[in-house]
C-alpha positions in Angstrom: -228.8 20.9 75.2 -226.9 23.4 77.1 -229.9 25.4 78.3 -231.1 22.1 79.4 -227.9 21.5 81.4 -227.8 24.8 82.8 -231.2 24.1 84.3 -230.4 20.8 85.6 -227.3 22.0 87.5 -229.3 24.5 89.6 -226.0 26.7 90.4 -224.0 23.6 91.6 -220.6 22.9 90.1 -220.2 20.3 87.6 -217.8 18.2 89.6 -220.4 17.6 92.7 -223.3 16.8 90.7 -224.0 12.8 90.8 -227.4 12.4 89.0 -228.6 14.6 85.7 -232.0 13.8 83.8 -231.5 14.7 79.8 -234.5 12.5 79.3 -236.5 14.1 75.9 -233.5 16.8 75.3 -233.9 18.4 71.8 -231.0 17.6 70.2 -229.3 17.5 66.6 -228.2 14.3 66.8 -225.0 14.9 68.9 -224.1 15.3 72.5 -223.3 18.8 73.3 -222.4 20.5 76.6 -221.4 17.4 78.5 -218.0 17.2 79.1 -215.7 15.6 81.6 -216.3 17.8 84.4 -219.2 16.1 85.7 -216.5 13.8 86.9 -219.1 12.4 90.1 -221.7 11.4 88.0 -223.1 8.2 88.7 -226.6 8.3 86.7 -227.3 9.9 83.7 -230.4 9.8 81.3 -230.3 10.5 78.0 -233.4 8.4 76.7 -236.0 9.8 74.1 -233.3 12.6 72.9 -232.8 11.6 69.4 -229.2 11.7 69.6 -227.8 9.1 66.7 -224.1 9.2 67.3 -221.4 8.9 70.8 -218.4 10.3 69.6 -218.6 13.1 71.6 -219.5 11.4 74.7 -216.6 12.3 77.6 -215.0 10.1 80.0 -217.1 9.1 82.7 -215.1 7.5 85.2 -217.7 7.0 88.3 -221.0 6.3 85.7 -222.6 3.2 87.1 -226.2 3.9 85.1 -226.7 5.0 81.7 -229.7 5.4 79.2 -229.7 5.8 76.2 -233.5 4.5 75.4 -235.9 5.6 72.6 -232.9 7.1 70.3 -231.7 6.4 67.3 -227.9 5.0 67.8 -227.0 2.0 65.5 -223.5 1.7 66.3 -220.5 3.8 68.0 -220.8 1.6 71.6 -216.8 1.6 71.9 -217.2 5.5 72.9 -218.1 3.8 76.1 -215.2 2.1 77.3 -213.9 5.2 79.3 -217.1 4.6 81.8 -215.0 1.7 83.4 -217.6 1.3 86.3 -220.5 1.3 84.4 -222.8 -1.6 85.8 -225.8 -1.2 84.0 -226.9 0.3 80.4 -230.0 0.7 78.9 -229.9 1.3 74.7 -233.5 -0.4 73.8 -235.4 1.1 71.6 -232.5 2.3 68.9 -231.3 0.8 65.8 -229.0 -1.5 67.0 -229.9 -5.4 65.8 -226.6 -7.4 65.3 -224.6 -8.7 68.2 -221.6 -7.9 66.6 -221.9 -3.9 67.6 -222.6 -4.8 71.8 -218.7 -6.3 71.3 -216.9 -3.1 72.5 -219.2 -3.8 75.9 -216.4 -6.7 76.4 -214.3 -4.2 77.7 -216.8 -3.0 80.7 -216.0 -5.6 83.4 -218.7 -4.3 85.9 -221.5 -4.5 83.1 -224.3 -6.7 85.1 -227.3 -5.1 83.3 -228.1 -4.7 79.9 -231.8 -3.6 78.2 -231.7 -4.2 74.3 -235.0 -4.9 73.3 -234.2 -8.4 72.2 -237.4 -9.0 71.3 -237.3 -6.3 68.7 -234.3 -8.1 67.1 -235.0 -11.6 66.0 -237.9 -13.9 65.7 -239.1 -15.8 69.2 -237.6 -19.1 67.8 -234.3 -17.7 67.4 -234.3 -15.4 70.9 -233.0 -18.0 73.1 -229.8 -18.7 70.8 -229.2 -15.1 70.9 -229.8 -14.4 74.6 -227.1 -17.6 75.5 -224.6 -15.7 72.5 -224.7 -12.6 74.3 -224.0 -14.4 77.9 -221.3 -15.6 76.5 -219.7 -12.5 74.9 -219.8 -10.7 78.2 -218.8 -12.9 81.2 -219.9 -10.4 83.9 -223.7 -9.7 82.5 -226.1 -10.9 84.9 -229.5 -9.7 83.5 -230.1 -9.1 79.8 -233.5 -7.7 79.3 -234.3 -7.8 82.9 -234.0 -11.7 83.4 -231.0 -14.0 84.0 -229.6 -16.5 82.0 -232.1 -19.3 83.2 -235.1 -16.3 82.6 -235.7 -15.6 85.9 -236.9 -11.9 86.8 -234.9 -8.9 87.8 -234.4 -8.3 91.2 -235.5 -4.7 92.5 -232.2 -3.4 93.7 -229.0 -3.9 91.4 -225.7 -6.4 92.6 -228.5 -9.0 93.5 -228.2 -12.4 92.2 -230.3 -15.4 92.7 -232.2 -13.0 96.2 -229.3 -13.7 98.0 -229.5 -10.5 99.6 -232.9 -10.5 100.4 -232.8 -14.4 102.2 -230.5 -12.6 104.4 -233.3 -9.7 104.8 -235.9 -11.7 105.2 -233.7 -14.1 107.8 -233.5 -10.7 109.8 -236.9 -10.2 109.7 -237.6 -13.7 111.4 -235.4 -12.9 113.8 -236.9 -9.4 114.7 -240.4 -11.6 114.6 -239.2 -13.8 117.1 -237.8 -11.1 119.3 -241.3 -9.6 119.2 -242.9 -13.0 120.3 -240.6 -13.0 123.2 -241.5 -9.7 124.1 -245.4 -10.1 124.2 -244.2 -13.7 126.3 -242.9 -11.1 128.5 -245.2 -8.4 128.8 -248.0 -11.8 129.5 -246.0 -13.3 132.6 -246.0 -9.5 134.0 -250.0 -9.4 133.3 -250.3 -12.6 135.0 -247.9 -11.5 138.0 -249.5 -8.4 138.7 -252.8 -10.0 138.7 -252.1 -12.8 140.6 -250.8 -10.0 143.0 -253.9 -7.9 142.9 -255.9 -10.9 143.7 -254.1 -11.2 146.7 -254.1 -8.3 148.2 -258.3 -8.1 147.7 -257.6 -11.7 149.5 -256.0 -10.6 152.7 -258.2 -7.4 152.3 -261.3 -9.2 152.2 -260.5 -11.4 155.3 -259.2 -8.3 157.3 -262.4 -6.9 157.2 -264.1 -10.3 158.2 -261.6 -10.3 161.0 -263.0 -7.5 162.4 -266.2 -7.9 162.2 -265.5 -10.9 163.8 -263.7 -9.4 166.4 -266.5 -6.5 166.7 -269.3 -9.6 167.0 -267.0 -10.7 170.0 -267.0 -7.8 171.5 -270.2 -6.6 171.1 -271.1 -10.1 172.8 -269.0 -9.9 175.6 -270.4 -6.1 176.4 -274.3 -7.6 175.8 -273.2 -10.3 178.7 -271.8 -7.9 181.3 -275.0 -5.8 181.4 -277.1 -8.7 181.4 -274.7 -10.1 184.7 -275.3 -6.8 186.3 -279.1 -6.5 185.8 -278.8 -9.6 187.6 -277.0 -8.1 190.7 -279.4 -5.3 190.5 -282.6 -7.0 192.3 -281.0 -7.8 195.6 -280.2 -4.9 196.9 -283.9 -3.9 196.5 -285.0 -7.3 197.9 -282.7 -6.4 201.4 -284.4 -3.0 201.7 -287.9 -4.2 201.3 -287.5 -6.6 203.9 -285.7 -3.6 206.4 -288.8 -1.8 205.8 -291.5 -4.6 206.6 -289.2 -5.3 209.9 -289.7 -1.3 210.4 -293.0 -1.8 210.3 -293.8 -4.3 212.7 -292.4 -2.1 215.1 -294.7 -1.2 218.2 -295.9 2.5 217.9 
């Protein structure tokens, strides 16, 4: 176990480590090489290690998660009661099947989760008793077995009780929905705006251009009527010099 340790530490001290996986340690039975240096640990796994006695388990002051899964303990739980902020244990799968050895758990007053393996204890018929026993006997348990006292199911993250922390995510995600909605309200009115403006402007485009070629019409019009005024003019000039040369014609020779 101290090998395994060694490993799991990576060259950091003892004191700063908060998580250590022992998980399938070869062991003799006993805990060896843990002591109470790793003072910051928070989670530690010790499932599936074949470790049959605590006794020399250290004081764990900051331990919030322990498991002790797949062993082989049968009693010895009050070499717990140093781990005064542990919240949430995990010892299915041992020996353990009378009530009367979870009593040294009394003394944990942040316990909220414990895994027994109840149903490895006692017939169907006499699980409920059991389960409502148990309740009793630890006041601050929340989930035993991964369900509440009325059965319901675990929540994923630990300290929840009845979803009241996800209502108040899920409020937040109603009210981030709704600030979306108004947003895409906002972003439609500026569609509309801009194309309402667009349209315009092709408007007073558009009859710009008709203007003028109305105005080019008029004037192209106006020029048309002064050139057909002055071919007009034009013949009478050539009717007075005819007639002067008829007259200079009838002159005697």
């Amino acid at each position: 176990m101290d090998k395994r340790i060694n490993l799991e530490l990576r060259g950091r001290q003892p004191s700063k480590l908060k998580e250590l996986d022992l998980s399938g340690c070869k062991t003799g039975g006993e805990i060896e090489g843990l002591t109470e240096e790793f003072e910051s640990l928070e989670v530690l796994d010790f499932s599936n290690s074949n470790i049959t006695t605590l006794k020399t388990f250290p004081k764990l002051p900051n331990l919030r998660k322990l498991d002790f899964s797949g062993n082989r303990l049968s009693k010895g739980l009050e070499n717990l009661k140093e781990c005064t902020n542990l919240k949430h244990l995990i010892i299915s799968g041992n020996r353990i099947r009378e009530m009367e050895v979870l009593e040294p758990l009394k003394s944990l007053e942040h316990l909220t989760h414990l895994e027994i393996g109840l149903d490895s204890w006692e017939p169907t018929f006499e699980q409920t008793q059991m389960r409502m026993k148990i309740f009793e006997m630890l006041p601050s348990l929340q989930y035993l077995d991964q369900t509440d006292i009325d059965g319901n199911d675990e929540e994923d993250d630990e300290g929840i009780l009845n979803g009241k922390v996800l209502d108040d995510v899920s409020d937040g995600d109603d009210e981030l929905e709704d600030e979306e909605g108004e947003e895409d309200e906002e972003d439609d009115e500026e569609s509309e705006e801009e194309e309402d403006d667009g349209n315009n402007i092709r408007a007073l485009y558009d009859n710009g251009v008709v203007l003028q070629d109305d105005d080019d019409d008029e004037d192209y019009n106006e020029d048309a009527s002064d050139d057909e005024e002055e071919e007009d003019e034009d013949p009478e000039p050539e009717q007075s010099t005819r007639g002067k040369k008829r007259k200079l014609d009838d002159r005697p020779v």
